[in-house]
N, C-alpha and C positions, 0 to 999 in steps of 0.2 A: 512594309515596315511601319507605317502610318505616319506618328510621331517621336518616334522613338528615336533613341541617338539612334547612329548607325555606324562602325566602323570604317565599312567599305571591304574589308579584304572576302570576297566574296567568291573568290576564284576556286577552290574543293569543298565551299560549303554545302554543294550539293552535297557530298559524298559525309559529312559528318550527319552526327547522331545530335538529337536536343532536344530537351525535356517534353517540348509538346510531340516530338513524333512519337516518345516514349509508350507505346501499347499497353494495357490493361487489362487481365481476363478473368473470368470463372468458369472452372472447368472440373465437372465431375471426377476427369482421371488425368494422370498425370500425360503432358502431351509433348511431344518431340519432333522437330521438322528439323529435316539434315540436307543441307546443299550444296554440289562445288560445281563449276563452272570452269573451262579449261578452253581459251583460244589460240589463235594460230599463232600471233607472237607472245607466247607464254602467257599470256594473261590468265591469271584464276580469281576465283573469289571462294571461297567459302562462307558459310550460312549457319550457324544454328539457333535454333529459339524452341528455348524448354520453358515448362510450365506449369503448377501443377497447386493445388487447393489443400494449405496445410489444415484448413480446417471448412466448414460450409461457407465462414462468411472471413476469411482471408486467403489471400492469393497469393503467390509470390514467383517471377520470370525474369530470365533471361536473355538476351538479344547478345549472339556474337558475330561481328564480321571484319574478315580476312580478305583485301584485297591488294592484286601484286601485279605488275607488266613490269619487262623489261624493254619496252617501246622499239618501233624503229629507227630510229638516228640514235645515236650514240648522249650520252648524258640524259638519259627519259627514264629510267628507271626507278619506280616508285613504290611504297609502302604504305598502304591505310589500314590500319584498324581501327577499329568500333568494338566498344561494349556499351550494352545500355540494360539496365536492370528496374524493376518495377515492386510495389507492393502497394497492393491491396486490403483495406479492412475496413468492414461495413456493419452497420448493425444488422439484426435479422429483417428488418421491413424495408433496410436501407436509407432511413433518414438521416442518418451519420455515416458519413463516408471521408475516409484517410486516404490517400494517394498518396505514394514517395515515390520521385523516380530518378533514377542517376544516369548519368551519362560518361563515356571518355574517348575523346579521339585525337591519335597520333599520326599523323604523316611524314613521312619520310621520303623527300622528294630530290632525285637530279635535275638539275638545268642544263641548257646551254644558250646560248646567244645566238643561235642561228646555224645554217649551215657557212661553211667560207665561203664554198664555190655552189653560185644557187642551181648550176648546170644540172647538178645531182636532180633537183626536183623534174628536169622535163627529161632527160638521157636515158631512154630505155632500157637502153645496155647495161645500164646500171642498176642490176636487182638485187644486189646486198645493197641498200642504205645505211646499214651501222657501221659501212667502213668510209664514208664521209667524211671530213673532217670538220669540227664545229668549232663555233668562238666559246669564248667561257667555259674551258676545259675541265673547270673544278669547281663549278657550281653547284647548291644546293640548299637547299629548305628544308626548315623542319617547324612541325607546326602539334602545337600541344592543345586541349582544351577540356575541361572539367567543368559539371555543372551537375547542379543538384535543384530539385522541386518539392514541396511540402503544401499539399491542399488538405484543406479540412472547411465541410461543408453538411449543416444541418440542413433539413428542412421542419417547415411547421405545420402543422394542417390537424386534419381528421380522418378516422375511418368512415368509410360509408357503405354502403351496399348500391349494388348495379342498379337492382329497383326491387320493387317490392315482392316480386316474385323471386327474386335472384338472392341466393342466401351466400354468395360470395363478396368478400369483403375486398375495398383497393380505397388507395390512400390518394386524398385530394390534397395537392398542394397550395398552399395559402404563402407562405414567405421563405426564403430562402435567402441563406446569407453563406458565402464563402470566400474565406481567406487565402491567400496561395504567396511563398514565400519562395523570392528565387536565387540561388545564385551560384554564378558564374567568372570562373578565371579561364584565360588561355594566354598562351602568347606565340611569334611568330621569329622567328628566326632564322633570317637569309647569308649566307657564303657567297661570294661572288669572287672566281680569279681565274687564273689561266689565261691565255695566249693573245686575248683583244687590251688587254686594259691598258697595254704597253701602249694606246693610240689617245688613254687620256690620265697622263700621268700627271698630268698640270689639276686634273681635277679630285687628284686622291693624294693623301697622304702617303699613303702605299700604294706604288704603279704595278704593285702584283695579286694582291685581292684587296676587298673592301667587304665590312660586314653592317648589318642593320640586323634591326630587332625592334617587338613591341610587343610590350604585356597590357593588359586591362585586367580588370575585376570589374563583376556587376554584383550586386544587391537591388534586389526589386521585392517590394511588396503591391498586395493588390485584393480591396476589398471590393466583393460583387454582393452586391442586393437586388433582391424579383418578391418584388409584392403584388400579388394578387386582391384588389377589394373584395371581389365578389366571385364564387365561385362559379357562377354559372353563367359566368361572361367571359369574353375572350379579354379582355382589357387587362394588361399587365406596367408596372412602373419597373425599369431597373436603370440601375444606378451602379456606375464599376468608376473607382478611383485608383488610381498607381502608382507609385513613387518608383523611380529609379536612382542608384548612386554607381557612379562612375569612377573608373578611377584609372586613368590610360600614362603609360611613362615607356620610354625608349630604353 
């Protein structure tokens, strides 16, 4: 994360989508990849990502995924989905290049507090798990988040030829400046009740659930510079400034 605020709530971050994973393509013909996934305690996922060149020098794709368990213990049952969507537009030589890319993901998650009786985890005998009985009978989480990106980046230079024999021409870069515009809302929203909380009634206003919540918004902007002196040296200066704005409430 470097320097960057940081939340912390980092527990299915793996499993969400966000602007920098967001994929990018150019593809002669339109392209389709279809995926499902099927484990022994119902667990699936689903996959697709289409793709396809509305024109030589723009793109445009989609990223969908579908994932579901209904776990073993009892309150584990979960919901992720993902979409994430992309576009591409470039000049013909590609010194201008547009990038958009969007994001969204929902989870949809049960809790519980534990098993009661922790006998269930070593008792052999015991090969259903789901009929267990667990603390926080009525728990659950839900978790939203939305995010959009906007890059637009020139480069400056020359044509030139390979060498003097070579009548093929490629573009040397001398400066390069790009903008990237970011931003981002989610929020998190936890349920907490059922059958343990009766042991800290002293600690809730309600001795039968308890709820919490947290939204943010970001706004980020971010200018990047790569100057080249000279072209026929490896020596490059760059220079990337960032603003963030934050904005977190309960």
């Amino acid at each position: 994360y470097g320097n960057d605020f940081h939340l912390g709530l980092d527990a299915y971050q793996a499993y969400a989508y966000t602007t920098d994973q967001v994929k990018f393509y150019n593809t002669k013909k339109p392209f389709t990849d279809l995926g499902y996934v099927q484990g022994l305690y119902n667990e699936q996922m689903l996959h697709i990502v289409h793709t396809q060149n509305i024109s030589p020098n723009w793109n445009l794709a989609f990223d969908i995924r579908k994932i579901g368990s209904d776990g073993i213990y009892q309150r584990q049952k979960n919901s992720l989905g993902n979409i994430a969507a992309s576009n591409w537009i470039h000049s013909k030589n590609k010194q201008f290049n547009s990038l958009l890319s969007i994001c969204y993901n929902h989870f949809k998650l049960q809790d519980n507090g534990g098993v009661a009786d922790d006998g269930v985890l070593t008792d052999s005998l015991i090969i259903n798990k789901s009929l267990a009985t667990v603390w926080f009978d009525s728990s659950e989480t839900e978790i939203y988040q939305r995010c959009i990106s906007v890059q637009n980046s020139y480069m400056f230079g020359d044509s030139t030829y390979h060498s003097e024999w070579d009548s093929t021409k490629f573009f040397k870069e001398k400066f390069f400046i790009q903008h990237n515009f970011q931003f981002e809302t989610g929020s998190t929203n936890f349920f907490a009740g059922g059958n343990d909380l009766l042991h800290y009634q002293n600690l809730f206003i309600d001795s039968f659930h308890t709820n919490d919540s947290l939204k943010y918004q970001l706004i980020q902007n971010s200018l990047h510079l790569n100057f080249t002196p000279y072209y026929d040296h490896q020596f490059k200066i760059d220079l990337t400034a960032t603003h963030q704005l934050w904005r977190v409430n309960g």
